[in-house]
N, C-alpha and C positions, 0 to 999 in steps of 0.2 A: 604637517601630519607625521605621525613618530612612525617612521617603516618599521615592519616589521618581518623578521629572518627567524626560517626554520632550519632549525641546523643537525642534523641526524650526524650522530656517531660524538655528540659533544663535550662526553663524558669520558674518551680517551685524550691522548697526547694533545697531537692536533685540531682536532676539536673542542677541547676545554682551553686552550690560547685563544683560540678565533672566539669564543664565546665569553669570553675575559673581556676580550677587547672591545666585542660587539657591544655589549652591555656598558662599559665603562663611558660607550660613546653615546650611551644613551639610546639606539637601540631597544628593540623590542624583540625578546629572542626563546622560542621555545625549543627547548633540546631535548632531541629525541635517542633515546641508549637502552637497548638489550642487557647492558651492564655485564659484559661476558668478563671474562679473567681478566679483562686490560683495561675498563671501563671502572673508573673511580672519580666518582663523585666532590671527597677528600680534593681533588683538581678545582673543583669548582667550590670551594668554602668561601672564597672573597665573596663571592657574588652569589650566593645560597639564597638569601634574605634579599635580594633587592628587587623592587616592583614591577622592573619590568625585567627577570627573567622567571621562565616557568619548566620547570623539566616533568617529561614524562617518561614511563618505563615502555616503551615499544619496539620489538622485534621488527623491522624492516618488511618481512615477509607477511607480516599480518594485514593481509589489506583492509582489511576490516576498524582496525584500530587507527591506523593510516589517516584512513577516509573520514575518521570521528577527528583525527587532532588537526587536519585538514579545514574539517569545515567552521570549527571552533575558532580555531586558532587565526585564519584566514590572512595565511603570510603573503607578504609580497613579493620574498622572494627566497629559494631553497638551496641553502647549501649542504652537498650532500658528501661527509665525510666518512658513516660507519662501512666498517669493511674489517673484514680479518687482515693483519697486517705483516705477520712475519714471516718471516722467508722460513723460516726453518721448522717451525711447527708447519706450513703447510706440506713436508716433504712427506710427514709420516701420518700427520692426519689433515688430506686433504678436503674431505666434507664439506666442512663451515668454509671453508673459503668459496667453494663453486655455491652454497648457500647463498652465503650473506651475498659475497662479492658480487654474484651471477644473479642468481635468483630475486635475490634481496633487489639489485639495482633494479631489475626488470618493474618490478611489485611496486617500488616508490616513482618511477617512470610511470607507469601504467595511471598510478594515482594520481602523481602530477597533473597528470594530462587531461582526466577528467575535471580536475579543478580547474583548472585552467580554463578549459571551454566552456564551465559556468559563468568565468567573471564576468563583471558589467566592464562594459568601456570606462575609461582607459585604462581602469585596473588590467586587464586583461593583453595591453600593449606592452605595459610594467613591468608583467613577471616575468623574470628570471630563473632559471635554475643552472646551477652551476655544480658539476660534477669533481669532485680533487681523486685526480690520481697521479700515476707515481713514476718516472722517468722511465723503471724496470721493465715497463713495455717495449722499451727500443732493444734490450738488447744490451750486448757487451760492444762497447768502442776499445779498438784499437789503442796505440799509444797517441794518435792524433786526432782532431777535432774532436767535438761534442753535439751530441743531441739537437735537433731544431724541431720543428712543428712537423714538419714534411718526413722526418725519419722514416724508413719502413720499421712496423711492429716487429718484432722478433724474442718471445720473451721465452723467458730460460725456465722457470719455476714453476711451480702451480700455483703460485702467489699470482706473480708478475703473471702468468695466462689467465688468471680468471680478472684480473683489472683492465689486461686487454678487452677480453671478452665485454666488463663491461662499459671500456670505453665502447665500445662498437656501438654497443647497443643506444648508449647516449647520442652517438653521431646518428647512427638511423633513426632513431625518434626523431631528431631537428628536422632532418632530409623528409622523409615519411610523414610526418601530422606537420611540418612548421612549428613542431613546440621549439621554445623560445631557450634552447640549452648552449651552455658552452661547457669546455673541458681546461682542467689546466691539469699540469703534469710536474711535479717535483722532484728535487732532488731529495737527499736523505736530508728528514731534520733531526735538531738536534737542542738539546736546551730543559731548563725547569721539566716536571711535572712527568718526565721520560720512563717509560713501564721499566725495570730493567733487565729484561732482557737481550733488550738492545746494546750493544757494542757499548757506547757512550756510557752509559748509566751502570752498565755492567761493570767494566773495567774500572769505574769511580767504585761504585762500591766492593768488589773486588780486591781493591789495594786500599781502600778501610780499614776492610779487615784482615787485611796480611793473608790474604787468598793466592793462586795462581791467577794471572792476568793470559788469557787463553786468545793467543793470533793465531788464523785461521791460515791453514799452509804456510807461506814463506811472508806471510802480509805484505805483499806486493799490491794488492788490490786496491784499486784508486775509486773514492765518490769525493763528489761534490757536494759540500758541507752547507747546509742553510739554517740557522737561526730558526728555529720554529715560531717567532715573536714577527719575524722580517716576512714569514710564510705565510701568519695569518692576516698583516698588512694588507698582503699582495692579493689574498680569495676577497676580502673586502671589495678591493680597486675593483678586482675581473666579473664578480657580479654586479659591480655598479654599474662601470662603465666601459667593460667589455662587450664584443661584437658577436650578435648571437649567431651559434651553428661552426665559432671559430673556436680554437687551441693557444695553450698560453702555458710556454714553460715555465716553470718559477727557480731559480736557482740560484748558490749565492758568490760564484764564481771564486769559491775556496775548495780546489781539489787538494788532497793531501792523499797518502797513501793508509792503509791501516796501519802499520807500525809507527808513521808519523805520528799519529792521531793519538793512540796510547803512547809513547815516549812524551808526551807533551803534557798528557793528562800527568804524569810521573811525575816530568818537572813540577808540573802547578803543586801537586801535592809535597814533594819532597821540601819546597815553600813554605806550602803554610800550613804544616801537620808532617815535620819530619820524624823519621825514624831514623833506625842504628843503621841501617842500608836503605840504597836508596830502592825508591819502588821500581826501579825499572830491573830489578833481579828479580821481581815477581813475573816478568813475563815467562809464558810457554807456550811456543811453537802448538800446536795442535793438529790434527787430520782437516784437509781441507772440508768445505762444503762439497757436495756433489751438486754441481752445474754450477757452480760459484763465477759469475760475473765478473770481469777481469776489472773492466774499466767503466764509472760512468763519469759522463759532463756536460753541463746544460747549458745551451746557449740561448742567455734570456733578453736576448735584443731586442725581439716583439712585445713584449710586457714593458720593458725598459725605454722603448722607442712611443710606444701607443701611448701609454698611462701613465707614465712618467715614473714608475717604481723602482728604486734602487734598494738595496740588501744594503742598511745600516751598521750591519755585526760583522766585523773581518774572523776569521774563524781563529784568529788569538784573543778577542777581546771577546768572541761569545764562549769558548772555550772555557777561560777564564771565569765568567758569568755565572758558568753551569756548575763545577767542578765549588764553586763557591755556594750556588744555590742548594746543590748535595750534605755538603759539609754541614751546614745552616739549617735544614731543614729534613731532621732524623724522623721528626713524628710522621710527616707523609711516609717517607718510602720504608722505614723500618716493618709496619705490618705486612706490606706486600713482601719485603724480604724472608719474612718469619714465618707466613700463610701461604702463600699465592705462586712463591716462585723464587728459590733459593738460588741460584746461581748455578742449576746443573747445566751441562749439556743436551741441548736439541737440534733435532733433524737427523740423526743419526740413521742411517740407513742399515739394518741387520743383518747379515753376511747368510747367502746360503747356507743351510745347514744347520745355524746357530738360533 
C-alpha cells in the first residue's frame, strides 16, 4: 500500500528537498504552503506534474481547511515543516513567527489529534507525526562540545523562542493525549533551492554580481553545516522508524566558522567564474546581529546510532554542489532576486531617537 505523507511548509527550502525526495520514492505526498515571501513552488517544478504529488494553498492556522485536507487526504503520516524561519526578520517583525511557529504548530497539533482518534485500527497505531525544528533552541555553546537531546532550551531570538515554544507544545501533546509525535532538531542547511537571504545563497549571489559580501561582526561565529538533501534523508528515516514522544538531532558534523564559509564560497567561484580580483575583496565586516549566537554543534549520535543515518555531503563536496547549482540555475533564483528580496540588510534594530 503506497504510504502516504503530509508535509506542511513544502514549498520552502526544506520542505520542497523532503518533497522532491518523498515523491521520487514513490510516495504519496500532499504539500501543504501559505506561499509567504520564502514559499516557491518554482522548488517544486520536477515533481509539479507527477500522480502522486498534490499541493494545496493552506495557512496552518486555518483549522478549518486543515480538517478538509485531513480527511481527504487521509495521510499516514505528518511531516511538519512551515514556520517563519529567519533570524533576522524575526527581530523587527516578530508577529508571523509567534503565528505561524506558535499558533500555527498549536492549530495543526489540535488537528492532528483529532484525526487521529478517528482512525480505524491499525491505521491509527501507524501515524506518525513528526515535528522539524532547529538546533537554535539550545542556545549558544561555548568553544567546546555540542548539542545532544538532553540540552537545556535557552534560545536567544524570537525565532529560536517561538520554535522552542513550539517544540514544547509538541512534547506536551505526546505526554498529555499519547499522540504519536517526535521532534528532531537541526543544524543550519544549506544547498539548491536556498531563499537568499540566507548567508549561503546570499554571499553566492552576492559575489555574482560583484556586490559587498557582508560578515556579520568579526565572523567568528561557528554552525554546523548540513546538506539539506542529507536533512531530508534523515525526516524520512525519523518518521519511519523513529521512537515516538523522542528527539533526534540531525547534523552534518561540518562546523566551519563564517568567514571560513564565505572565503570558500570565494575560492569556488574565483574557479569557475573568475574575475580581475579575487572575490574575497568583496568581503565587509558589517555590525553584528543583536543576540547573535556565538557557536552551534550537533551531536547526531542518537540518529546515527538508532537508524543508522550518516551525512553523505562533507561540507567541501556539498559546498561545491551548491555554489554550482547557483551558477546553473539563474532562472530560479533571479525572480526572487529582482521581486521578492534584493540582497538588503535585515534585522536591523533602530537606535533611539532615529
Amino acid at each position: 500500500m503506497q504510504r502516504k505523507v503530509l508535509v506542511t511548509g513544502g514549498a520552502g527550502f526544506i520542505g520542497s528537498a523532503l518533497c522532491r525526495r518523498l515523491v521520487g520514492d514513490g510516495v504519496s505526498v500532499l504539500n501543504i504552503d501559505a506561499l509567504t515571501y520564502a514559499g516557491n513552488l518554482q522548488s517544486l517544478a520536477a515533481i509539479g506534474n507527477a500522480p502522486n504529488y498534490r499541493f494545496a494553498k493552506i495557512d496552518i492556522c486555518d483549522r478549518r481547511a486543515l480538517t478538509e485536507a485531513f480527511e481527504t487526504f487521509a495521510p499516514d503520516q505528518v511531516i511538519h515543516l512551515a514556520a517563519e524561519s529567519h533570524v533576522d526578520r524575526s527581530i523587527t517583525a516578530g508577529d508571523a513567527f509567534i503565528q505561524t511557529n506558535i499558533v500555527g504548530t498549536f492549530s495543526l497539533l489540535e488537528t492532528a489529534r483529532a484525526y487521529w482518534r478517528g482512525l480505524p485500527e491499525p491505521r491509527r497505531d501507524g501515524f506518525r507525526f513528526l515535528h522539524v525544528s532547529t538546533d537554535e533552541v539550545y542556545g549558544s555553546l561555548g568553544e567546546d562540545g555540542a548539542f545532544v537531546e538532553e540540552t537545556a532550551y535557552d534560545p536567544s531570538s524570537p525565532y529560536s523562542a517561538s520554535k522552542a515554544a513550539a517544540d514544547h507544545l509538541v512534547s506536551a501533546w505526546a505526554r498529555t493525549y499519547g499522540f504519536p509525535a517526535l521532534i528532531s532538531n537541526c543544524s543550519n542547511n544549506y544547498g539548491p533551492y536556498h531563499f537568499p537571504e540566507k548567508l549561503i545563497p546570499l554571499i553566492i549571489l552576492n559575489a555574482i554580481h560583484g556586490k559587498p559580501l557582508p560578515v556579520y561582526g568579526a565572523g567568528a561565529n561557528v554552525r554546523d553545516w548540513l546538506y539539506v538533501e542529507d536533512h531530508a534523508r534523515a525526516l524520512d528515516l525519523i518518521v519511519a522508524r523513529g521512537r515516538i514522544g523522542e528527539k533526534y538531532n540531525v547534523g552534518g558534523r561540518n562546523e566551519r566558522r563564517n568567514t571560513e564559509v564565505v572565503m570558500r564560497i570565494c575560492a569556488i567561484l574565483d574557479r569557475l567564474r573568475p574575475t580581475a580580483r579575487s572575490h574575497e575583496s568583496l568581503i565587509a565586516f558589517v555590525a553584528d546581529r543583536p543576540g547573535h549566537d556565538r557557536r552551534y554543534a550537533i551531536d547526531a549520535t542518537k540518529l546515527e546510532r538508532e537508524l543508522g543515518w550518516r551525512a553523505l555531503e562533507t561540507f567541501e563536496s556539498g559546498i561545491e554542489k551548491t555554489v554550482r547549482w547557483y551558477l546553473d540555475n539563474e532562472w530560479w533564483w533571479r525572480p526572487l532576486r529582482d521581486k521578492v528580496y534584493a540582497g538588503e540588510r535585515l534585522g536591523v534594530i533602530a537606535e533611539a531617537g532615529t
